[in-house]
MIVEX-686086 format. One line per 4 residues: number of its first residue (from 0); their letters; for each residue y, z, x of N, C-alpha, C, O, CB. Coordinates in steps of 0.001 Angstrom, whole numbers, plus 500000, padded with zeros to 6 digits. Glycine has a CB too. Layout:
<recs>
NUM = a = Y,Z,X,Y,Z,X,Y,Z,X,Y,Z,X,Y,Z,X; ...
</recs>
This chain:
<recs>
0 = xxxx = 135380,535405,582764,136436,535206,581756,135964,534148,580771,135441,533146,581257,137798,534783,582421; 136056,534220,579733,135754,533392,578393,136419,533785,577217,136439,534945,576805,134350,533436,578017; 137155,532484,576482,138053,532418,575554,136987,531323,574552,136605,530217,574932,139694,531871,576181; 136683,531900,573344,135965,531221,572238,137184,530995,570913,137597,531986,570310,134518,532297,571750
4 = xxxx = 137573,529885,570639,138433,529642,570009,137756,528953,568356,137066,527945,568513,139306,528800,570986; 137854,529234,567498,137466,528904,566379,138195,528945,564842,139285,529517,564826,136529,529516,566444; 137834,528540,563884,138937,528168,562654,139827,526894,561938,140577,526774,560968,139840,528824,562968; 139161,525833,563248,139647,524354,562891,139197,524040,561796,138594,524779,561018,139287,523279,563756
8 = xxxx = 139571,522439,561602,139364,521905,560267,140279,520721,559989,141272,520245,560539,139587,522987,559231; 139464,520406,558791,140411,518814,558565,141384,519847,556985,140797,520652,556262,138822,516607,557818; 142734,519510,556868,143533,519548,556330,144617,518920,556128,145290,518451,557046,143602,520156,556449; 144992,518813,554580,145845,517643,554360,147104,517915,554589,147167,519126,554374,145770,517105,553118
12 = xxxx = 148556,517410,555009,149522,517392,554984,149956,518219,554346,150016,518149,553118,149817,516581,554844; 150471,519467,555219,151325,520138,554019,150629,521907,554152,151370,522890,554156,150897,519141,552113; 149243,521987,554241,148418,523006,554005,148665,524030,555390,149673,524042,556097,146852,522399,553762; 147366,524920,555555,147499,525564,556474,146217,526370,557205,145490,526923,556379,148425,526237,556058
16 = xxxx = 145931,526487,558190,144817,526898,558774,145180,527993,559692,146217,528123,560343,144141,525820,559408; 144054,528826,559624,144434,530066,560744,143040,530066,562078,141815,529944,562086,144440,531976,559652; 144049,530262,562991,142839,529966,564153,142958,530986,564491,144049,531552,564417,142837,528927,565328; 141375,531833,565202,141603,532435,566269,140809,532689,567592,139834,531972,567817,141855,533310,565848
20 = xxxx = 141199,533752,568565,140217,533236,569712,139870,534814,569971,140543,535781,569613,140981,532173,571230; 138807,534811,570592,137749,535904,571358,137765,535651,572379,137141,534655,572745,136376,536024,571095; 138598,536557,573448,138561,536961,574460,137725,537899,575415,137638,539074,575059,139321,537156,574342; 137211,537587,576377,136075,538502,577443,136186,538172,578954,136571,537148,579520,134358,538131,577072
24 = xxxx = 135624,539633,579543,135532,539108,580756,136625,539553,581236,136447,539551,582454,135351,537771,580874; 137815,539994,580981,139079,541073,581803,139926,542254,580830,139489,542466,579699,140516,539925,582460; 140757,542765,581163,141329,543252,580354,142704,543467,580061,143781,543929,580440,140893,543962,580372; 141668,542506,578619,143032,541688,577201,144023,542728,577593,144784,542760,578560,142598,541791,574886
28 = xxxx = 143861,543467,576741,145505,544310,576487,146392,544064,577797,147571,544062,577444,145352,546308,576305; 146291,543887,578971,147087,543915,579966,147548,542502,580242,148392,542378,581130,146467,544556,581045; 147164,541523,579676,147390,540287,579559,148311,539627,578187,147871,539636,577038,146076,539825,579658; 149648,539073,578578,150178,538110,577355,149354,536795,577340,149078,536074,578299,151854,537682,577537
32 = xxxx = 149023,536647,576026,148190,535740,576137,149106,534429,574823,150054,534577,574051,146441,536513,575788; 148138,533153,575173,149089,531709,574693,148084,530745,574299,147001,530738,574886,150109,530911,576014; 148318,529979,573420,147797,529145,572378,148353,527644,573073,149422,527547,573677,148451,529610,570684; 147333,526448,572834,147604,525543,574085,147151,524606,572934,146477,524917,571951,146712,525684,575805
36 = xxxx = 147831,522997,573371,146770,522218,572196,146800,521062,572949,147596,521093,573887,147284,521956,570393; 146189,520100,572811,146214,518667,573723,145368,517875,572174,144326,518206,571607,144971,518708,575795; 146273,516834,571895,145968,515848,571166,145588,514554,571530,145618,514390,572749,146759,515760,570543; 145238,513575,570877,144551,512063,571043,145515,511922,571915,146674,512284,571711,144394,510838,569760
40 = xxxx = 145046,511317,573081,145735,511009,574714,147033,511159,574998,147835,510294,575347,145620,509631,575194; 147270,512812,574755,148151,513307,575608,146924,514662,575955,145767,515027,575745,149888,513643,574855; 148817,515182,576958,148362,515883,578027,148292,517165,576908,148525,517115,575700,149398,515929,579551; 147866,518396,577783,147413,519483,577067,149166,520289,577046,149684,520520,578139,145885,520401,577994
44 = xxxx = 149862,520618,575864,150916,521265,575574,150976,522701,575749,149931,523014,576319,151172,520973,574455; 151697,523742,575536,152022,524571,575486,152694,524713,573465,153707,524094,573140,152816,524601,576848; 151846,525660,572332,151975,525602,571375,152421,527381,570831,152837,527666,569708,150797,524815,570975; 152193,528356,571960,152846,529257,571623,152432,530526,572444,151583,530285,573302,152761,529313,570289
48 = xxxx = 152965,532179,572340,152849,532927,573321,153088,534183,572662,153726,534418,571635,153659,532580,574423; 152296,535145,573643,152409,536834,573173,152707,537695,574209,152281,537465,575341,151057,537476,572584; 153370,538635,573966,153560,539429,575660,152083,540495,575037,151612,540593,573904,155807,540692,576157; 151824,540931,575891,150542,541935,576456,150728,543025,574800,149768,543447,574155,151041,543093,578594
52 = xxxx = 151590,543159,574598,151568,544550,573632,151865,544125,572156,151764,544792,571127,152830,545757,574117; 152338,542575,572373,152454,541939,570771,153792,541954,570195,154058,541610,569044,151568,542779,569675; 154641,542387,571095,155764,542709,570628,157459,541565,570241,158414,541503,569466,155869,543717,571639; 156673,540682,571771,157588,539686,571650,156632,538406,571561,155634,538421,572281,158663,539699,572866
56 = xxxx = 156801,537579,570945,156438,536222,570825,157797,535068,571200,158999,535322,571121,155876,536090,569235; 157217,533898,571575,157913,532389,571787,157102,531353,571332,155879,531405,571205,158218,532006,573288; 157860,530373,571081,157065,529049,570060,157649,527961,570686,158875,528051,570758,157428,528943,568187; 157100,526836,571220,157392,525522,571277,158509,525154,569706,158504,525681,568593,155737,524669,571367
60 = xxxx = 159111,524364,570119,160393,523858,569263,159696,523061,568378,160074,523104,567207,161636,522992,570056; 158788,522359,568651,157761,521606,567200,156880,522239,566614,155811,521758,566240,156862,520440,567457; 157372,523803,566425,156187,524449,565930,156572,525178,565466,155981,525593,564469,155271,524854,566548; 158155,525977,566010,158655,527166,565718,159190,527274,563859,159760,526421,563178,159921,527331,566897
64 = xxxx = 158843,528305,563583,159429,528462,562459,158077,527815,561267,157888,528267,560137,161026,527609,562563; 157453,526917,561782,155759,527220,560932,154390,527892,561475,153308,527968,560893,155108,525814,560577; 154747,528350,562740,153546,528437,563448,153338,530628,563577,154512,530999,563567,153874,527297,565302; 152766,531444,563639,152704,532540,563879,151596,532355,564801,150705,531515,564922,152654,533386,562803
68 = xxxx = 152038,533703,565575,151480,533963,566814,150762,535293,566793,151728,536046,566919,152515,533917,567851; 149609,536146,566710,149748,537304,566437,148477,538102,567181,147429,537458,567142,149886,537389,564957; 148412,539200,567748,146705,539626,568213,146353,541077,567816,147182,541905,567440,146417,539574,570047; 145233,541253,567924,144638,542578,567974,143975,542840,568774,142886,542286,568920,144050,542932,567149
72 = xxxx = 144626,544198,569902,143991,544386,571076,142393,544824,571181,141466,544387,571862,144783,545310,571674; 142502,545994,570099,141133,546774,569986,139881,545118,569657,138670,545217,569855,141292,548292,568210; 140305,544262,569338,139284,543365,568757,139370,542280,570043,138543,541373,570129,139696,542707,567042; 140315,542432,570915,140551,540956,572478,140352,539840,571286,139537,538917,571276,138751,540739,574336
76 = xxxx = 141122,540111,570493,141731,538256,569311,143049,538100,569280,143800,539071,569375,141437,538183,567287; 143408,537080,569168,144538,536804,568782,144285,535504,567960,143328,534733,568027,145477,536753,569903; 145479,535459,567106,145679,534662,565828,146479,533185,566143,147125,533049,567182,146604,535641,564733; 146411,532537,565538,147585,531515,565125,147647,531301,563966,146708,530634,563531,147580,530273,565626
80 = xxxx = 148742,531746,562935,148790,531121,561551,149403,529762,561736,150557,529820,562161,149649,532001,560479; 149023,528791,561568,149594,527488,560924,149687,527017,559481,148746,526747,558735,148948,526556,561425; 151236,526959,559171,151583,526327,558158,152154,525147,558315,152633,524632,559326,152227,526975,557526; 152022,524579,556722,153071,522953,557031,152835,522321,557897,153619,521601,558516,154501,522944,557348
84 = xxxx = 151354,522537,558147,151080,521591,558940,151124,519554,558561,150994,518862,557551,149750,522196,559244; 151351,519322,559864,151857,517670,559949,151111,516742,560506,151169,517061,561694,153038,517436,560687; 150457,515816,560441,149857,514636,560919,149994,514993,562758,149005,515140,563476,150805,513091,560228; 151334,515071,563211,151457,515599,564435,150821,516492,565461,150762,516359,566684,152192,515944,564315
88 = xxxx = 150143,517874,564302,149581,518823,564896,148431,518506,564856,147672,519471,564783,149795,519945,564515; 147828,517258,564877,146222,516820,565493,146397,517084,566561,147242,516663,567351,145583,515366,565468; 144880,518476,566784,144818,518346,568484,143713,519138,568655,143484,520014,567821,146179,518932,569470; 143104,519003,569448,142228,520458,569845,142802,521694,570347,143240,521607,571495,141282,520227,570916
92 = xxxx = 142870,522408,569986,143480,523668,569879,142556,524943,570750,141379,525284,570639,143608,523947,568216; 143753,525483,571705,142488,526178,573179,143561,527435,573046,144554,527345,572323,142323,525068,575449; 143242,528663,573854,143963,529966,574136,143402,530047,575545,142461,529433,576047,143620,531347,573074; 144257,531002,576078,144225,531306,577597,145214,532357,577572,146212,532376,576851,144606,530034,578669
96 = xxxx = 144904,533129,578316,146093,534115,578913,146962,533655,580310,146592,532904,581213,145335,535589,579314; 148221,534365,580159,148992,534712,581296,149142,534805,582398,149334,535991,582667,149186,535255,581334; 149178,533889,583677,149356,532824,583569,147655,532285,583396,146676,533016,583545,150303,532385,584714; 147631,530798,583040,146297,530668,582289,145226,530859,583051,145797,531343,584028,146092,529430,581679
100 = xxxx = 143751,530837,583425,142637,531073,584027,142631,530073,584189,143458,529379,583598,141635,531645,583633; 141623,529449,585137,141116,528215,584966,140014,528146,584278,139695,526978,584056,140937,527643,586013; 139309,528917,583856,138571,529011,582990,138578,528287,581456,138055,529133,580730,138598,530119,583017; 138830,527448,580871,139229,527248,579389,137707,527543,578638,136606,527667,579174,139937,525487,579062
104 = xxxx = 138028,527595,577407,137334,527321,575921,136714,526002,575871,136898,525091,576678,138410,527361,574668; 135965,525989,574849,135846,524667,573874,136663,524141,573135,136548,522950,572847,135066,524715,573053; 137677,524905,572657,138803,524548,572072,138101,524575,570279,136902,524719,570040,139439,522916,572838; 139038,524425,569360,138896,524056,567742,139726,523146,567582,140940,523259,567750,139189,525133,566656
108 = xxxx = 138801,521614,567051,139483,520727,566553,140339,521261,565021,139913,522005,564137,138460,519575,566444; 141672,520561,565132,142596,520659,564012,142825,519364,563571,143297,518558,564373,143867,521327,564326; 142539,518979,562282,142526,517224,562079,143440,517393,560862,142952,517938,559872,140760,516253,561687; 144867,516935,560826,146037,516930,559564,145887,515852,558664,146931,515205,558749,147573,516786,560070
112 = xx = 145110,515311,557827,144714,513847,557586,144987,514028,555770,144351,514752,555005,142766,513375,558238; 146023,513202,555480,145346,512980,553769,144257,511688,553600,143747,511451,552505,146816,512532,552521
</recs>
């Protein structure tokens, strides 16, 4: 199992970045898969979620309503659009599926900085 997560970046207050991750090693489509972030010394969060077929999504409450969640099976990717992003959403930014592997990523740093 391996999740390659990529699309970080430094961006200023306000802007927006799209991440996404490459999935291998089982099979995606049968898996809801979730977007994870852990910032400067905290613990690793929960930042958002997909059921297996894309149909339903959920968002953490500090995220909901700027954050999209989205995948494509034929490609084992899934997306995160981030908008409006905030000083807050510094973090390294990881994906995992349902419930998660122990396996993680490298993660993509996200740096919100003017």
């Amino acid at each position: 199992v391996q999740f390659v997560e990529s699309g970080g970046g430094l961006v200023q207050p306000g802007g927006s970045l799209r991440l996404s991750c490459v999935a291998s090693g089982f099979a995606f489509s049968w898996y809801g898969m979730s977007w994870y972030r852990q910032g400067p010394g905290k613990e690793r969060e929960f930042v958002a979620a997909i059921t297996d077929g894309g149909g339903s999504q959920n968002y953490a409450d500090s995220v909901k309503g700027r954050f999209t969640i989205s995948r494509d099976n034929a490609k084992k990717t899934i997306n995160l659009q981030m908008n409006s992003l905030k000083p807050e959403d510094t973090a390294v930014y990881y994906c995992n599926r349902q419930p998660p592997h122990n396996s993680w990523g490298q993660g993509t740093q996200v740096t919100v900085s003017s």
